[in-house]
N, C-alpha and C positions, 0 to 999 in steps of 0.2 A: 307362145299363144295358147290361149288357153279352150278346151273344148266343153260347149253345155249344149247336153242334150234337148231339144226342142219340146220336151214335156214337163221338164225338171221345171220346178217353181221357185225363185230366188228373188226372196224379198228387196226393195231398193236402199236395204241397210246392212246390206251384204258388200265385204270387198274381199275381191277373190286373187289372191298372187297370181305368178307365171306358171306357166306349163302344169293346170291341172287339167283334170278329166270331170266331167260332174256325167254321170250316167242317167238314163231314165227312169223317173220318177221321185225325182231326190225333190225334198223340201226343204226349205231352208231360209232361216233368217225370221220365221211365222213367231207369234206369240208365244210365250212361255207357257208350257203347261202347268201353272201356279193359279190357285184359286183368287190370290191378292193381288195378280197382274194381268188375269184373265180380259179383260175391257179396257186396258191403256197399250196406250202405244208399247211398239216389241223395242228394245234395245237393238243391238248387232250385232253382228258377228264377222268374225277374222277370220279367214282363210290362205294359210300361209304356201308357200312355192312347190309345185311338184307333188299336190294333192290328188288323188284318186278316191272319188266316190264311185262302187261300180253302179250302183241302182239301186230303188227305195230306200235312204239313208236318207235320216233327218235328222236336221240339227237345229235346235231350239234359239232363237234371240236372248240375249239377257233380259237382266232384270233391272240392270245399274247401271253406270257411266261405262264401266268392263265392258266390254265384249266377252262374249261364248267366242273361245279361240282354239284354232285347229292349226297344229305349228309346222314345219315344211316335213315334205315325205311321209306323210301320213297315209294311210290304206285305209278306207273306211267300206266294209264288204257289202249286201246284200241285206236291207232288211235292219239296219243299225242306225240306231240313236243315241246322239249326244245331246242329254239333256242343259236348262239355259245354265247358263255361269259360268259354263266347264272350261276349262284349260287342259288340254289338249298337246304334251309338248310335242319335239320333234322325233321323227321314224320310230311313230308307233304303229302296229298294227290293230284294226279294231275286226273281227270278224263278224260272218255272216249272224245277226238276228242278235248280236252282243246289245245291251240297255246300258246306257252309264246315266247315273243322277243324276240331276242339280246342284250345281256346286263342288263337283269332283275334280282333282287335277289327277291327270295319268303323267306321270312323270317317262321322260326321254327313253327309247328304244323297248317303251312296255309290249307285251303281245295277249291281246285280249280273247280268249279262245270259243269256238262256235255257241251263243246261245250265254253266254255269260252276262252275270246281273250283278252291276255295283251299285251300292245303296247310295243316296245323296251324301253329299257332302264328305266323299270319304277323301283317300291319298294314296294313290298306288306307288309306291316306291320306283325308283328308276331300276330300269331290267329287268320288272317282276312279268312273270308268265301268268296268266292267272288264266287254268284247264277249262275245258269244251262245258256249259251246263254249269258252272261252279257259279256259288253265290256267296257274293260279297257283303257281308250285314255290316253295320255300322258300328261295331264290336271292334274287329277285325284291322290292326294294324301291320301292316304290311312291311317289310326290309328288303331293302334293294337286292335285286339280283336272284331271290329267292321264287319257289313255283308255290302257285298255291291252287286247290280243289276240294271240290264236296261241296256240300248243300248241310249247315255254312261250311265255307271253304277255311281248311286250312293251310300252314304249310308243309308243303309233302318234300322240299330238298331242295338243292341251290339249281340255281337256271345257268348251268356252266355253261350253254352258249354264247352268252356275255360276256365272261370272267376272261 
């Protein structure tokens, strides 16, 4: 069973799996922040098994028949949004005050670190670390398993906790 906190706002085009947590103040399922989808109806969004939002974490509605999808064992911190389209795979971590674009897929066991900003539409490789404050430009191709950091972020060395 799954628990929502009594202030969290969840749109009726939200489905949520088993055993998540949604913490206070979480939004979710609202209109896309898109100038061209501002005034229509929001898309949906997926929420896969075993999800943990702790609080103020928003996650944007699509834009298209897709869902914005958040896939099982996901940690979504303090303060973090998933902007609409995203894909979202399984046992990622997103931390506290992380921004991910529109259109982004974080590929399987990523770990997004405090304050990090991925630009829309990018591809985070599966296993990549990407450091506390590090910005992800639209440049920036990513290889699984590897860390990346800086403002723009590069990569600094393999994420051999993975490996």
């Amino acid at each position: 069973m799954s628990y929502i906190h009594p202030t969290a706002l969840i749109g009726p085009n939200v489905s949520i799996g088993e055993n998540c947590y949604i913490g206070p103040y979480c939004i979710i399922g609202y209109t896309a922040e898109h100038k061209e989808f501002w005034n229509r109806e929001p898309g949906s969004v997926s929420i896969g098994d075993n999800v943990v939002l702790t609080g103020h974490v928003t996650i944007d509605a699509s834009t298209g028949d897709q869902p914005t999808f958040i896939g099982d064992d996901v940690w979504m911190l303090k303060h973090s949004h998933v902007g609409h389209d995203c894909f979202i795979h399984s046992k990622v971590t997103i931390s506290c005050g992380v921004k991910v674009g529109g259109h982004t897929i974080v590929r399987y066991k990523c770990n997004l670190g405090l304050n990090a900003v991925i630009h829309q539409k990018q591809d985070i490789a599966i296993g990549c670390m990407i450091g506390m404050g590090a910005v992800v430009t639209k440049k920036l191709i990513t290889e699984a398993f590897k860390k990346y950091a800086g403002n723009p972020a590069k990569e600094i060395g393999d994420n051999a906790i993975y490996k």
